[in-house]
ChimeraX commands (.cxc) that place a marker at each C-alpha (Angstrom):
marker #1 position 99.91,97.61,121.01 radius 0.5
marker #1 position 98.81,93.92,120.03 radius 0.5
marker #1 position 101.15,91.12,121.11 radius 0.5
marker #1 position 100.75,87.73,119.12 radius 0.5
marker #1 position 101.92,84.42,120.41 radius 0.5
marker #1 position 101.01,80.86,119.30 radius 0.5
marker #1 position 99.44,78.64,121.21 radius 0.5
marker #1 position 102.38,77.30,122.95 radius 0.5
marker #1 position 102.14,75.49,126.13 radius 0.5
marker #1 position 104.64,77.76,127.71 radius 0.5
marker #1 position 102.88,80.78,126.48 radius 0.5
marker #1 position 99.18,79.11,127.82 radius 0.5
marker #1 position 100.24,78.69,131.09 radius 0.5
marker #1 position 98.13,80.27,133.91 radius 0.5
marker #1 position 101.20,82.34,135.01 radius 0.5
marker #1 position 101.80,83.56,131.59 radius 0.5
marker #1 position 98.13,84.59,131.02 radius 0.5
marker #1 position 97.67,86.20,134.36 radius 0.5
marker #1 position 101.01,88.44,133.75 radius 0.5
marker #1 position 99.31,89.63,130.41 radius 0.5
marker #1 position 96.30,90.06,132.16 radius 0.5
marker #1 position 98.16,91.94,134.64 radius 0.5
marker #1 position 100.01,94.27,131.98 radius 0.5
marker #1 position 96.69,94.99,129.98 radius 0.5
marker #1 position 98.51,93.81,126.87 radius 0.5
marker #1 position 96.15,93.12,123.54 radius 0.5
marker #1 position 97.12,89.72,122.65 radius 0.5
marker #1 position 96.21,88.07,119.32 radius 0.5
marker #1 position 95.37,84.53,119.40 radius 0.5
marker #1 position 97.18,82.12,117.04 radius 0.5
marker #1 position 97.61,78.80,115.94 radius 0.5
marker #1 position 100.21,76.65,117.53 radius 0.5
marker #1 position 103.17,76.39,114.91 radius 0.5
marker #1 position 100.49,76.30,111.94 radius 0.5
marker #1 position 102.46,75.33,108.42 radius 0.5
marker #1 position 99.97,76.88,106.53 radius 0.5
marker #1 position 101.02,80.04,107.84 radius 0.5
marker #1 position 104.40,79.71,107.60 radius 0.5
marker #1 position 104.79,79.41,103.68 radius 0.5
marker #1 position 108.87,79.28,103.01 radius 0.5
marker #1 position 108.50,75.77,104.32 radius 0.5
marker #1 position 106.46,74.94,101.61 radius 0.5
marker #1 position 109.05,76.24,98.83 radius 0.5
marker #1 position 111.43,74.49,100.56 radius 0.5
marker #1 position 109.95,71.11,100.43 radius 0.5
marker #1 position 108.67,71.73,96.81 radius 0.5
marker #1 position 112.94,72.42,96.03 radius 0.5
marker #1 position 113.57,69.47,97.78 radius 0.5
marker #1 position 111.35,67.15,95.28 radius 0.5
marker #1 position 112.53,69.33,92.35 radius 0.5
marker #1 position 115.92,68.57,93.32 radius 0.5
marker #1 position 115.44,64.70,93.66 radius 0.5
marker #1 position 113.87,64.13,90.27 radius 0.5
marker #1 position 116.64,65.93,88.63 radius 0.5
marker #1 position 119.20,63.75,90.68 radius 0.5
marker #1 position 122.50,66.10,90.33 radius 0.5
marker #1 position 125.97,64.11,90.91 radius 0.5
marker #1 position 127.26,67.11,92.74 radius 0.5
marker #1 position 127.07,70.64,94.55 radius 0.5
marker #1 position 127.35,72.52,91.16 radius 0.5
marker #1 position 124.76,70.56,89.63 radius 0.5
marker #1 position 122.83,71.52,92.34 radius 0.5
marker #1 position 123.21,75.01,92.39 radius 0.5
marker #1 position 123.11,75.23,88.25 radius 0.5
marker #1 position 119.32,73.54,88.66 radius 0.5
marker #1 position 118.62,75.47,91.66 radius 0.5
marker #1 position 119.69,78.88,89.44 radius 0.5
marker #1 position 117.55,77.74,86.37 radius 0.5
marker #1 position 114.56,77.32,88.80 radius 0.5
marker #1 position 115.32,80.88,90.14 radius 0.5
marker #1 position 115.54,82.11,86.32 radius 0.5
marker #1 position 112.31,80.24,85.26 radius 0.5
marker #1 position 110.27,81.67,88.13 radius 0.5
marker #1 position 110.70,85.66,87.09 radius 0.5
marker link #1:1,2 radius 0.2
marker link #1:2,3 radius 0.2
marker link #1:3,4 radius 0.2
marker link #1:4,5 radius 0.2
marker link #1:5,6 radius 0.2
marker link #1:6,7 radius 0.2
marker link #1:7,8 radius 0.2
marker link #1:8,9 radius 0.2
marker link #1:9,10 radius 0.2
marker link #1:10,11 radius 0.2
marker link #1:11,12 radius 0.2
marker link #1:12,13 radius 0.2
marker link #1:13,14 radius 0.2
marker link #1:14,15 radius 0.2
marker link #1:15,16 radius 0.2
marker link #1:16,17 radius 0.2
marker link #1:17,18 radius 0.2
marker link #1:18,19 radius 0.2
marker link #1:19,20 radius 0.2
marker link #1:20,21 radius 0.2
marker link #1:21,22 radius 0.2
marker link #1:22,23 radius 0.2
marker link #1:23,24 radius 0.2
marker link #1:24,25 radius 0.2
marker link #1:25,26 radius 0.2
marker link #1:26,27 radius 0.2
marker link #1:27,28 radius 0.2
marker link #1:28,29 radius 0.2
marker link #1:29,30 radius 0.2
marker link #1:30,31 radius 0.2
marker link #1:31,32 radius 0.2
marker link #1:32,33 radius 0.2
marker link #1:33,34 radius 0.2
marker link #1:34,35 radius 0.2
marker link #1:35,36 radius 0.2
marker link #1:36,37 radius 0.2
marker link #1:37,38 radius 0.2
marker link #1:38,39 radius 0.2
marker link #1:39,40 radius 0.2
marker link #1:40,41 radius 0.2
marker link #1:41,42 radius 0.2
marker link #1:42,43 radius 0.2
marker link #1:43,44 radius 0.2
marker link #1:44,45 radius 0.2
marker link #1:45,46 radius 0.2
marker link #1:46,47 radius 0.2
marker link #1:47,48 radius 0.2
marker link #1:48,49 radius 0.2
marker link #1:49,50 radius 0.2
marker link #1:50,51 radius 0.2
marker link #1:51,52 radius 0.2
marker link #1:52,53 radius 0.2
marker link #1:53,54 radius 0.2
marker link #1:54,55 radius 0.2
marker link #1:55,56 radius 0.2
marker link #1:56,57 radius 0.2
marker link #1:57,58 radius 0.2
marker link #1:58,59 radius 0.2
marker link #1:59,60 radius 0.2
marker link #1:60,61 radius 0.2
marker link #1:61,62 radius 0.2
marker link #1:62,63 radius 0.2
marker link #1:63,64 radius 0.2
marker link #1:64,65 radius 0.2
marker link #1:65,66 radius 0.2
marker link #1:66,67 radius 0.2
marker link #1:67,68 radius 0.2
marker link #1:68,69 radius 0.2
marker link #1:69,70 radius 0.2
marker link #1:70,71 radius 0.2
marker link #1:71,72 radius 0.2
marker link #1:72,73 radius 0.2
marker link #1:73,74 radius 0.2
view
């Protein structure tokens, strides 16, 4: 089995590697807390703009733009 982990200080550490080392464990290198692989936070900042250049008064307005947004996209 492969275990991934980011590169972490806390997961770097000497103790942590010589554990893993120790248990014989497959580990798969990643990038420390990398946005481009983490893509929701992109939609989320994209709804964010999308939402401030409409400029709704109010919840509903909100979640009326946010539905049309969901509609237009499928």
């Amino acid at each position: 089995f492969t275990f991934q982990q980011d590169n972490d200080p806390k997961y770097t550490a000497k103790t942590t590697q010589g554990w893993l080392q120790d248990k014989t464990l497959n580990v798969l290198e990643w990038p420390s807390q990398s946005p481009d692989l983490n893509p929701i936070k992109h939609l989320w900042r994209d709804l964010k703009i999308a939402v401030q250049q409409h400029s709704p008064s109010n919840l509903g307005g909100v979640m009326m733009f946010l539905t049309l947004i969901k509609v237009k996209n499928y």
